[in-house]
C-alpha positions in Angstrom: -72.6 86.5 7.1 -71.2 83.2 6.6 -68.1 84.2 7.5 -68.9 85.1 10.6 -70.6 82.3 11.9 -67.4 80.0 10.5 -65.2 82.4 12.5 -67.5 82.4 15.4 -68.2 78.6 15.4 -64.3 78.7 15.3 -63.7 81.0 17.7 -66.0 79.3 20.3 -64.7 75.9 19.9 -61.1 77.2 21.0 -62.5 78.9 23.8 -64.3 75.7 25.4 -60.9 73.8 24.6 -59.1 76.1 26.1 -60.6 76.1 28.9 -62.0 72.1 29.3 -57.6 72.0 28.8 -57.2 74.2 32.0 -59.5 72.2 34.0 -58.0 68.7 32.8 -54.6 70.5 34.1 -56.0 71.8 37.4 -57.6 68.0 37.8 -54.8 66.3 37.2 -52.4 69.2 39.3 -50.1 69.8 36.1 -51.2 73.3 35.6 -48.7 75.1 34.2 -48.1 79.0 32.7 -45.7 77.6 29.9 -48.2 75.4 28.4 -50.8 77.5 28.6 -48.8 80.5 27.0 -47.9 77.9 24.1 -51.9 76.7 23.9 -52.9 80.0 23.7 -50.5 80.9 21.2 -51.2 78.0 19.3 -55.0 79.1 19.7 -54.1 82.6 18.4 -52.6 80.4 15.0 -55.4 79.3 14.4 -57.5 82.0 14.4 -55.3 83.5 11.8 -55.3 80.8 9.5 -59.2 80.2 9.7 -59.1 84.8 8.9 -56.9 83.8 6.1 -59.3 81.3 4.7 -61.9 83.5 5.1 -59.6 86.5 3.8 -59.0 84.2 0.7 -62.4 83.1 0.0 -63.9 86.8 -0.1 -60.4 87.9 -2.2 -61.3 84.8 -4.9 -64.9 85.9 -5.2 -64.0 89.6 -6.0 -61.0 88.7 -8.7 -63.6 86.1 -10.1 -65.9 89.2 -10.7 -62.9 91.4 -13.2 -61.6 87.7 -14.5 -65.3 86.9 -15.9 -65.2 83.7 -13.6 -67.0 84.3 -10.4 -68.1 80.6 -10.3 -64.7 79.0 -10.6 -63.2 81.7 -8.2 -66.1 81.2 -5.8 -65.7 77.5 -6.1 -61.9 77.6 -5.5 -62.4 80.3 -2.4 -65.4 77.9 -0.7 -63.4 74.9 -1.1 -60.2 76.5 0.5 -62.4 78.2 3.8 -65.0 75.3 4.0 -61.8 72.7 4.3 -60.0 74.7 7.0 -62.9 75.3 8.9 -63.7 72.1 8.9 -60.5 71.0 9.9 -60.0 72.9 12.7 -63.3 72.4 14.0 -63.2 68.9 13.9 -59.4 68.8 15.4 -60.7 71.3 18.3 -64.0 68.8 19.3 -61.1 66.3 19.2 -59.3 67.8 21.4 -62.3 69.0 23.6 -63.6 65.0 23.9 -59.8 64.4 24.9 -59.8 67.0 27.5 -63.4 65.6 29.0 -62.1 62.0 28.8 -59.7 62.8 31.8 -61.6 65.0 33.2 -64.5 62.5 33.4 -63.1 59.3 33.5 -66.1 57.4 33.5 -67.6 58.9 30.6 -66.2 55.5 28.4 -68.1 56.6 25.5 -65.7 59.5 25.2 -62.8 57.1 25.1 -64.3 54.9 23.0 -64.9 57.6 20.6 -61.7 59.1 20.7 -60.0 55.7 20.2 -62.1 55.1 16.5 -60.8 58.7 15.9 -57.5 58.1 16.5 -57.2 55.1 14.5 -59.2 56.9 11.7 -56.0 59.4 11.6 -53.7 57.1 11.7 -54.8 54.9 9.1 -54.6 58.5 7.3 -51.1 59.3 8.1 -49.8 55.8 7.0 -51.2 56.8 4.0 -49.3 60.1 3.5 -45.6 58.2 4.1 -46.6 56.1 0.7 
């Protein structure tokens, strides 16, 4: 069951940025077929790799089961599904704050938000280059 509600909770959150991206597009009359092909697609991506998390997570509890380890296989399978879910959830209510930021403009704690997010990641990419 929990997979579901991850996929679902995923699944959902791509559907309102999808469509809070169309009306940011239609607001600021850029819509355009190209980029919505490519976000959709890029939507689509996603979707797999949260089913492959998922997909892994199930597979590492059932060889955990004939390798008389189900808790390290378990552990190893939550920690894999939990972290992409949790990445792309957080990365699609990013995205979905961004998208209502222009399409509310004076919703300043949006923007305010976003900002401390945005230098939160990059403090976190500047690590990665060391």
């Amino acid at each position: 069951m929990k997979y579901l509600i991850m996929t679902l909770i995923v699944l959902g959150l791509i559907i309102v940025d999808y469509l809070t991206g169309i009306i940011k597009a239609y607001i600021n009359n850029n819509l355009s077929s190209r980029k919505m092909r490519l976000g959709g697609l890029n939507k689509l991506a996603e979707m797999l790799v949260m089913g492959v998390a998922v997909g892994f997570e199930i597979g590492m509890s059932k060889l955990g089961k004939y390798a008389d380890t189900p808790e390290l296989a378990g552990v190893i399978g939550t920690v894999t599904a939990s972290g992409v879910f949790g990445y792309i959830a957080l990365m699609e209510i990013l995205s979905i704050f961004e998208n209502y930021s222009e399409i509310s403009p004076d919703a300043k704690w949006v923007k305010r938000l976003i900002k401390r997010l945005k230098i939160s990641q990059d403090e976190d990419k500047g690590d990665d280059d060391e």
